[in-house]
KEMARLUM-70301 format. One record per residue (C-alpha): x negated, y, z; residue number from 1. Coordinates in Angstrom, 3 decimals. Layout:
// residues N
[[X,Y,Z],NUM]
...
//
This chain:
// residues 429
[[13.846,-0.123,2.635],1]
[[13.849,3.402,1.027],2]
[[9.983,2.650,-0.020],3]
[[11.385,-1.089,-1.766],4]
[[14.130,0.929,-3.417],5]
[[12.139,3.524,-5.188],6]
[[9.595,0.568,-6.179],7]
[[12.266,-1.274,-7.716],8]
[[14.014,2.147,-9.283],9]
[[10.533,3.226,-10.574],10]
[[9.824,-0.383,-12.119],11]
[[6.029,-0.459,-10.916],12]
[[4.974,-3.645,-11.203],13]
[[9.065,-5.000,-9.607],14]
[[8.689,-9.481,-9.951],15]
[[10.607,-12.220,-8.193],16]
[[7.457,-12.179,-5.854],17]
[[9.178,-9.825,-4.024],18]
[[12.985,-10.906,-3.431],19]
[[14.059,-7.767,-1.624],20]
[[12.728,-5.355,-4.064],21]
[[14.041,-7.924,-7.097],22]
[[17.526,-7.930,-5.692],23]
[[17.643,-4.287,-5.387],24]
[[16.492,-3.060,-8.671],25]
[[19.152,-5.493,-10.273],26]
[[21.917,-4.166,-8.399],27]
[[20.937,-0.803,-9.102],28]
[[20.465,-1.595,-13.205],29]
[[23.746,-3.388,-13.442],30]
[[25.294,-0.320,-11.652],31]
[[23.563,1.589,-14.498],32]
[[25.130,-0.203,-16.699],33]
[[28.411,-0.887,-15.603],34]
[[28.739,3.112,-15.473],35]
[[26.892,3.373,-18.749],36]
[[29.978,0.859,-20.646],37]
[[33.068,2.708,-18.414],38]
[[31.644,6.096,-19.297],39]
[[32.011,4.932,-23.367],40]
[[34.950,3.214,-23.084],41]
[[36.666,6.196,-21.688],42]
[[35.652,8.277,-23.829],43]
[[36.646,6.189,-26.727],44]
[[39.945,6.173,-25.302],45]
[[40.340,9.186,-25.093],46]
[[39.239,10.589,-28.179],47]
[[40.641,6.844,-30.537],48]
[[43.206,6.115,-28.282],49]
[[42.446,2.587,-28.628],50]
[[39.960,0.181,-26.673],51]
[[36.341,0.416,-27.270],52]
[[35.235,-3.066,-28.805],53]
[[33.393,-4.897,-26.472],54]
[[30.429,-4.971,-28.566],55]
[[29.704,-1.741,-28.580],56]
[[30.114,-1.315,-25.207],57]
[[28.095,-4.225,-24.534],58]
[[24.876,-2.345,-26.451],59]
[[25.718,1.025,-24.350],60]
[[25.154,-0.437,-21.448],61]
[[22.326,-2.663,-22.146],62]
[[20.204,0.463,-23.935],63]
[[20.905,2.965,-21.311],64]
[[19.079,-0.270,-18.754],65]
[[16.624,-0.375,-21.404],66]
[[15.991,3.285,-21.890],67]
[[15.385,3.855,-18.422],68]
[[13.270,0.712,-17.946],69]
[[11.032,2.179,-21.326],70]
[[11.217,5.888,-19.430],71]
[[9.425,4.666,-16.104],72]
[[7.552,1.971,-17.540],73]
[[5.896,4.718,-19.422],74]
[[5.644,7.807,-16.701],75]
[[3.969,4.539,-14.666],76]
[[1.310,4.035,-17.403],77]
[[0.417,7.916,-17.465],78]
[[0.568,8.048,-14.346],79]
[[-1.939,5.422,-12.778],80]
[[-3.256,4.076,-16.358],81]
[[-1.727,0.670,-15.056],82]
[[-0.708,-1.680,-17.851],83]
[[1.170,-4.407,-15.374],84]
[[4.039,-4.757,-17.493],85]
[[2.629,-7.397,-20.024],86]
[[2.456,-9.229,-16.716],87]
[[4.098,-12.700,-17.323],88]
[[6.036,-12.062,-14.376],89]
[[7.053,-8.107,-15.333],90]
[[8.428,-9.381,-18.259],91]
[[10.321,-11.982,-17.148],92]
[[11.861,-9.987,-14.555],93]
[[12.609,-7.015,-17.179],94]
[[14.586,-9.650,-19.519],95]
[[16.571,-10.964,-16.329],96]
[[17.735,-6.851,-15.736],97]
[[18.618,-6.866,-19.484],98]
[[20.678,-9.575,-19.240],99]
[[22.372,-9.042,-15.463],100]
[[23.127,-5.729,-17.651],101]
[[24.587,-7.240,-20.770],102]
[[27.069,-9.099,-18.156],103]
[[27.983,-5.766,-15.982],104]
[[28.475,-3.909,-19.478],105]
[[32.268,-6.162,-20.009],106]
[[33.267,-4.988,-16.561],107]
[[32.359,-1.604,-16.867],108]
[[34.238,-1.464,-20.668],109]
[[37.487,-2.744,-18.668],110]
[[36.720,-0.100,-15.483],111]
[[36.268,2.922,-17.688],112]
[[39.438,1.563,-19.776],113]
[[41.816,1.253,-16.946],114]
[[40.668,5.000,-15.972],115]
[[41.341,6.243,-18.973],116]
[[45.018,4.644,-19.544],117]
[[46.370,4.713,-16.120],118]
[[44.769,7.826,-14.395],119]
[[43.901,10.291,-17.109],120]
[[46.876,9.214,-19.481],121]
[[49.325,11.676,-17.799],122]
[[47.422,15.341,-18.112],123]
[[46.989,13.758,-22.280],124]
[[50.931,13.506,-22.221],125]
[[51.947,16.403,-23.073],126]
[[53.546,18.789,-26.085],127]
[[51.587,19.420,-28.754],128]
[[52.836,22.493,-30.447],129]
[[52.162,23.293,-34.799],130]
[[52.238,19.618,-36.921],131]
[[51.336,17.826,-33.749],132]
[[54.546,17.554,-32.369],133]
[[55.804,15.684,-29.744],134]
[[53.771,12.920,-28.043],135]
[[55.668,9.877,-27.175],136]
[[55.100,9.055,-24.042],137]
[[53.750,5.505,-22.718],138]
[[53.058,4.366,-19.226],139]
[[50.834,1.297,-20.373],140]
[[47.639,0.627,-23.069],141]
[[50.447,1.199,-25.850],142]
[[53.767,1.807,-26.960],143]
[[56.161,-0.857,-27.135],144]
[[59.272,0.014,-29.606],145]
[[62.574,-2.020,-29.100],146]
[[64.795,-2.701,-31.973],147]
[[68.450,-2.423,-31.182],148]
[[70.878,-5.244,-31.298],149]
[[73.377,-3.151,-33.647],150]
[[71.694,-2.624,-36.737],151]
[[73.857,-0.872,-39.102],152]
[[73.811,-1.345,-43.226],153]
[[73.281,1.732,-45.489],154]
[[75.509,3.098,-47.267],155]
[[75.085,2.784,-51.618],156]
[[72.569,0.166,-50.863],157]
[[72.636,-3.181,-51.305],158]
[[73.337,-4.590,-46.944],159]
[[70.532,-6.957,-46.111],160]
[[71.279,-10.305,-44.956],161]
[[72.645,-11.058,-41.401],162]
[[69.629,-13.916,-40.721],163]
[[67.162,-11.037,-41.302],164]
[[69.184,-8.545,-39.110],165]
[[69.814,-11.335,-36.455],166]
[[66.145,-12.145,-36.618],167]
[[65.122,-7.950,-35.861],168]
[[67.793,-7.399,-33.175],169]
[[65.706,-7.048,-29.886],170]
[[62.289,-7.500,-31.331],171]
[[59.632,-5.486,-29.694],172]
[[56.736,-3.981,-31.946],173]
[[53.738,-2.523,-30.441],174]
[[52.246,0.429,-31.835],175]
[[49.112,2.999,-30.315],176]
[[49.073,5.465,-27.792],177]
[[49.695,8.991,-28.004],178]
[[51.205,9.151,-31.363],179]
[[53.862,11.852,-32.156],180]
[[57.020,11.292,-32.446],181]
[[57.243,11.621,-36.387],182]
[[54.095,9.727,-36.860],183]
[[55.608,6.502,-34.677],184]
[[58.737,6.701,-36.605],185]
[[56.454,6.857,-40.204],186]
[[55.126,3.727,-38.760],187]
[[58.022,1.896,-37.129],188]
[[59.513,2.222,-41.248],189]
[[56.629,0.335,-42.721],190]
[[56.501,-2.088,-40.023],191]
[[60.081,-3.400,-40.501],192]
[[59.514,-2.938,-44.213],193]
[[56.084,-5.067,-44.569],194]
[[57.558,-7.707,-41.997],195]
[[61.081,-8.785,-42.715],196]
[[60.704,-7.384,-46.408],197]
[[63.302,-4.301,-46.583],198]
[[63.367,-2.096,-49.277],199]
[[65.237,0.660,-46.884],200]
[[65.088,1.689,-43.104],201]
[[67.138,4.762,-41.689],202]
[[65.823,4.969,-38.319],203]
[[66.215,7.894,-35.311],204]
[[64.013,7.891,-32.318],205]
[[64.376,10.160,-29.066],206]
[[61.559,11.663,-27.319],207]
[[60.457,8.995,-25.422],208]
[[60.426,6.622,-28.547],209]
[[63.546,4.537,-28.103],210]
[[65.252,3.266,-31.163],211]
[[68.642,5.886,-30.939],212]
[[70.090,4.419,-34.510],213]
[[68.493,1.799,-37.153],214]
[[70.350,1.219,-40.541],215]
[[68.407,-1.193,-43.229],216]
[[69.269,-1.669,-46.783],217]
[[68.017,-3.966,-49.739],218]
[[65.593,-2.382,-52.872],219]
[[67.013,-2.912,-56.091],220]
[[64.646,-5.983,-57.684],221]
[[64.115,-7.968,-60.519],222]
[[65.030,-6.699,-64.293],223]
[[69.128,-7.030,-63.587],224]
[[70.079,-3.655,-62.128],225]
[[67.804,-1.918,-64.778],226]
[[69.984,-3.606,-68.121],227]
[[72.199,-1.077,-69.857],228]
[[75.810,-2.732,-70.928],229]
[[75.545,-5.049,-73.453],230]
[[72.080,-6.012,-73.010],231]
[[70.344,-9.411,-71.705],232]
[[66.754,-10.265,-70.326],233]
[[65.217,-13.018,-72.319],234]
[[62.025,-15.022,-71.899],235]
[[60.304,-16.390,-74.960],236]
[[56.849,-17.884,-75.548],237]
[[54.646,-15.295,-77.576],238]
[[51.397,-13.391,-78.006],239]
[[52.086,-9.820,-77.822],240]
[[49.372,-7.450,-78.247],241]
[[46.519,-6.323,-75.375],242]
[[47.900,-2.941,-74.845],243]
[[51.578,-3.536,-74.969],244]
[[52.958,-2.855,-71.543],245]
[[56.761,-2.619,-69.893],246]
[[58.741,-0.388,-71.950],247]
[[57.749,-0.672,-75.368],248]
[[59.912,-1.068,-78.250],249]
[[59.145,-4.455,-79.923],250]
[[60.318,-6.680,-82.911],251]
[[60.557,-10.245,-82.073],252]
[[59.407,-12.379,-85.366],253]
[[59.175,-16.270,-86.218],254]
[[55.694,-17.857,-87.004],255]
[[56.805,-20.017,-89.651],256]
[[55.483,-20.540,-93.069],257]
[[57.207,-17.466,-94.303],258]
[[57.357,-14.996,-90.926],259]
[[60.781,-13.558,-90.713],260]
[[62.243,-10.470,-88.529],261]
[[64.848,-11.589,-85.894],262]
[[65.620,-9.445,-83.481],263]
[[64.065,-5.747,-82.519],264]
[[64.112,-5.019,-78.438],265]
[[62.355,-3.412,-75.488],266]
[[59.040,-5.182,-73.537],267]
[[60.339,-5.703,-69.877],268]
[[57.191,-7.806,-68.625],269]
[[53.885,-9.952,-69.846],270]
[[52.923,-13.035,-67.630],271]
[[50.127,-15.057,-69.613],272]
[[51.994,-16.117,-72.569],273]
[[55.178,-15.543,-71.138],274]
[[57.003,-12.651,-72.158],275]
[[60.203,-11.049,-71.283],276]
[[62.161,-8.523,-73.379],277]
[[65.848,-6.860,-73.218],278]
[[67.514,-7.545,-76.114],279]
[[71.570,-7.008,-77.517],280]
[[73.094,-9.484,-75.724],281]
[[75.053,-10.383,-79.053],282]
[[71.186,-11.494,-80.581],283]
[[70.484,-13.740,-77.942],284]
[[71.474,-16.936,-79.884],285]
[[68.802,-16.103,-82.122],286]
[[65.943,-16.732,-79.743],287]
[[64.619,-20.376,-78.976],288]
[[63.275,-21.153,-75.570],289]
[[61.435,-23.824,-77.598],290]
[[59.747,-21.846,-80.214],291]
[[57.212,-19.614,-80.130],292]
[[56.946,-16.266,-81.564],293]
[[54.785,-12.813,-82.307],294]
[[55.748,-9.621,-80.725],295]
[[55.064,-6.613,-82.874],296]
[[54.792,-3.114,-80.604],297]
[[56.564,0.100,-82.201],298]
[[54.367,3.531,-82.562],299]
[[57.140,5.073,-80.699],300]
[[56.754,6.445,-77.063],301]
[[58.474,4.302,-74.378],302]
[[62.027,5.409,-73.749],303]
[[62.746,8.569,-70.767],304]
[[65.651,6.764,-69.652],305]
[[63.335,3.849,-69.020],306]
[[60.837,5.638,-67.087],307]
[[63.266,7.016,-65.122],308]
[[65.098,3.939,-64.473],309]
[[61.737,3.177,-63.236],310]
[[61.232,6.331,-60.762],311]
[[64.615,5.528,-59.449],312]
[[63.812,2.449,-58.015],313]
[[60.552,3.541,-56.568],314]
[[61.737,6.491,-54.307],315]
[[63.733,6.468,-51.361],316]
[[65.880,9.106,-52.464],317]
[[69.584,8.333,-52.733],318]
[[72.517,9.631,-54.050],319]
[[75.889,10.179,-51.981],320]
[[79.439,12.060,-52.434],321]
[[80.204,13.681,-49.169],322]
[[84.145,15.742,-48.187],323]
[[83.420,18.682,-46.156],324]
[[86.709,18.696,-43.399],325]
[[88.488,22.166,-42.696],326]
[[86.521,23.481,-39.665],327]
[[83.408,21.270,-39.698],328]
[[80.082,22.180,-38.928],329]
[[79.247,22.154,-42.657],330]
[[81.464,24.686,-43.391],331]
[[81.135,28.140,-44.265],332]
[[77.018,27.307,-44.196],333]
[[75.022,27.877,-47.545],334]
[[73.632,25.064,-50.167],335]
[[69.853,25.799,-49.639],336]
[[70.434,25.307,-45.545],337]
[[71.875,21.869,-46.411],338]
[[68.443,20.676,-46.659],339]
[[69.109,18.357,-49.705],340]
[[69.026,18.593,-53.279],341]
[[72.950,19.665,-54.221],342]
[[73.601,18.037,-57.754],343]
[[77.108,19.147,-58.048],344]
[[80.116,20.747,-55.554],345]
[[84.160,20.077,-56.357],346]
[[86.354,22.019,-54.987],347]
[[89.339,21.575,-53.744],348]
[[91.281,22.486,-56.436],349]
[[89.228,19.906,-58.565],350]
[[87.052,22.420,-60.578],351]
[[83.714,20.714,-60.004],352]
[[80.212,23.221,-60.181],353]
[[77.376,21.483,-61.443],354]
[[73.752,22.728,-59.924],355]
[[75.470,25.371,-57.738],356]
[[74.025,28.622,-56.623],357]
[[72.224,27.962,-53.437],358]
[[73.368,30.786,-52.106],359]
[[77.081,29.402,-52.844],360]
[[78.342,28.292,-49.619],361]
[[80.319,25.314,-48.852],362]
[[84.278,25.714,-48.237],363]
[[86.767,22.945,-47.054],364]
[[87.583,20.162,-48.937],365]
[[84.452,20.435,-50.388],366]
[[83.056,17.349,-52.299],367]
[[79.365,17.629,-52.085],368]
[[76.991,15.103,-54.744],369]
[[73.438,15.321,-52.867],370]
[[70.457,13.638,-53.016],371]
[[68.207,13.218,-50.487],372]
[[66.565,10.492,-47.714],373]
[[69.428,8.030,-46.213],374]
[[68.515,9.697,-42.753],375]
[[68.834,12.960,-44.026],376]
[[72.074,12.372,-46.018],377]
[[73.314,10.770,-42.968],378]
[[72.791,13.931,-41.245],379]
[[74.628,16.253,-43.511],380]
[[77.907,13.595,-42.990],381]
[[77.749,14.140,-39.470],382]
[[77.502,17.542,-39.334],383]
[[80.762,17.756,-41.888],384]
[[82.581,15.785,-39.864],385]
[[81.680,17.267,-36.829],386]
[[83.682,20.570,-35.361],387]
[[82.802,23.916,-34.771],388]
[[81.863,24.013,-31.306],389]
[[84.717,26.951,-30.944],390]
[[87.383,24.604,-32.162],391]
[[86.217,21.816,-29.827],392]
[[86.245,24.094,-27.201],393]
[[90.109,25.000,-28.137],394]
[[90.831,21.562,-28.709],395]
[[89.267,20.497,-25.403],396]
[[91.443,23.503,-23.667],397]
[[88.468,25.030,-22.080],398]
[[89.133,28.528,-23.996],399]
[[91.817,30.473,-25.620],400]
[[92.437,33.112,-28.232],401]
[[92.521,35.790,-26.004],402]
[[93.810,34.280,-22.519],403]
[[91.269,33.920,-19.246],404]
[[91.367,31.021,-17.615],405]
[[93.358,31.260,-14.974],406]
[[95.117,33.795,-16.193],407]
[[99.023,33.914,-17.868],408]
[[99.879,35.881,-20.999],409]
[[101.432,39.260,-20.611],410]
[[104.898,38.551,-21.774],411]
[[106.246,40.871,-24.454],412]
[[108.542,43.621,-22.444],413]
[[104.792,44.002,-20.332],414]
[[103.518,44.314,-23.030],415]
[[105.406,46.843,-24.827],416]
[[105.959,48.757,-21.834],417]
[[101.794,49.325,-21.320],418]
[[101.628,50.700,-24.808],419]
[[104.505,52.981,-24.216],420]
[[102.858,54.872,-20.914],421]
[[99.838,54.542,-22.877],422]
[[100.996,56.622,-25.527],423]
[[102.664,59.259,-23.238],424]
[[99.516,60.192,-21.370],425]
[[98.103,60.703,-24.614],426]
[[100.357,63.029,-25.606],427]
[[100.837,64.734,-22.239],428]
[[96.526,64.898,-22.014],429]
//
């Protein structure tokens, strides 16, 4: 038995001649390969934190067969000058190991998988410290997020409609392993963005990943929100030049016999021979939806207000007016540890400070104009609504200014009367 084993391991000269040898030498290569495709697939695991495509783990197995078959072949060869393996039979048998070892590859990719998810994946759950930060942690192949059946509207943006909300609440999204907690949340935002198409998401998770608050909102879209007072969107059939783009000034003229100026306005958008431009609202009559026209670009730059109409409805950034209450958090705490940009404070007394120091701190009654994420905005509400954790404490009755618990207040003749022996040792000392 050992002699037929070392045969077959050696590959001498192993055929179906001899069945005993045959059966042992495939065993033993799909063993080789089985450990060949769990070995990769762990390690891909660990180090992608995703499964190792079973291609690739396919090919491991089958050349670490085939690299030992080459190995022996050729120490055989030097060895005893041989040159059995262009045998019909050696090479048959060879391509039957090759493929017993392509099939023990698929179980040895799922072996080395399982190892590396539900044995190893507790020592690689831990906290990382620096930008790491904290891992969420998942029991199975990946983590599973759960949207919450409350989800809450923004405030100053448009609320998204309850068939999209209804649609979210409960839905599960699956994400990878071993992602931090800031990096899931990064991805949780664009997930709900790209799928139910939300221009806003406010979300909080805890540790472990669970969805602790989700608030959605609508993007501002379409030319509407971007019209000054007194201004319409019109669409006319023209041919405006190649490099006139959104926010050009333009004059609008007629292509008649003798070409006449109508209207002068601002490029909005250029679809083929479509073209929209803002325009007075009072010169709107003049256009045709029937006739076509020439657009004439200005040599002036586009407008700033325009670009930055533009910026403002590309960021996330929002603006909100927040009242600091007497005794909050908030309170008595500097502008730069707000962690927001402070536009303007008014005080109480309605004297408002535009751009304040940020060294200025903020009193009570305190109107703050920030700008900032929703999440982070959201935040800086809670924490001026929120007590002082010495007032809560009062409030609660747990402490007192100046009385133990347990304890009752010296009345005043007690009082008195310790200050007054007090004072006489002193005087007698």
């Amino acid at each position: 038995m050992i002699k037929t084993f070392a045969i077959g391991v050696g590959q001498t000269g192993v055929t179906f001649g001899d069945p005993l040898a045959a059966i042992v030498t495939l065993v033993v290569f799909a063993l080789l390969s089985l450990l060949g495709a769990a070995a990769i697939a762990l390690v891909y695991r660990w180090y992608f934190a995703e499964e190792v495509p079973e291609g690739i783990a396919v090919l491991i197995g089958v050349a670490v067969v085939a690299l030992y078959i080459n190995t022996a072949s050729l120490g055989a060869i030097v060895s005893s000058g041989g040159t059995d393996l262009f045998q019909i039979e050696t090479v048959l048998f060879n391509v039957v190991v090759l493929g017993v070892a392509s099939l023990a590859a698929p179980v040895g990719r799922r072996a080395g998988d399982a190892v590396a998810t539900n044995v190893l994946s507790m020592p690689a759950l831990r906290q990382f410290e620096g930008d790491m930060g904290t891992v969420v942690r998942s029991a199975g192949r990946a983590t599973t997020v759960t949207l919450p059946d409350e989800i809450e509207d923004m405030v100053s943006y448009d609320p998204v409609p309850e068939e999209t909300k209804t649609e979210m609440a409960g839905k599960q999204l699956v994400f990878p392993r071993r992602l931090t907690v800031g990096a899931l949340r990064e991805r949780l935002i664009s997930r709900i963005k790209e799928d139910y198409a939300i221009g806003y998401v406010d979300v909080d998770l805890t540790e472990k990943g669970d969805v602790e608050y989700l608030a959605v909102g609508s993007r501002m879209a379409g030319v509407g929100p971007t019209l000054a007072p007194g201004t319409v969107a019109v669409a006319l059939s023209a041919d405006p030049p190649n490099n006139a783009s959104p926010g050009d000034l333009i004059q609008i003229w007629c292509t008649g016999e003798q070409p006449k100026r109508l209207v002068s306005g601002e490029l909005r958008g250029v679809a083929s021979d479509v073209v929209t431009v803002a325009i007075d609202s009072a010169d709107a009559d003049r256009i045709d939806p029937t006739e076509r026209y020439r657009v004439v670009t200005l040599p002036e730059e586009p407008q700033p207000d325009r670009e930055f109409a533009t910026l403002l409805r590309g960021v996330d950034e929002t603006m909100a007016a927040i009242d600091v209450d007497p005794g909050s958090e908030l309170s008595g705490t500097v502008v730069r540890e707000a962690g927001v940009i402070v536009v303007a404070i008014r005080s109480a007394d309605g004297t408002t400070a535009p751009i304040p120091d940020r060294d200025r701190r903020f009193a009570d009654g305190d109107t703050v104009y920030a700008l900032g994420r929703p999440d982070v905005l959201r935040r800086l509400e809670e924490r001026a609504h929120t007590p002082k954790e010495a007032e809560r404490s009062t409030d609660d009755g747990s402490a007192g200014d100046g009385d133990s618990a347990g304890e009752s207040p010296e009345s005043p003749a007690e009082s008195t009367s310790a200050n007054t022996t007090t004072s006489t040792d002193s005087q007698t000392s």
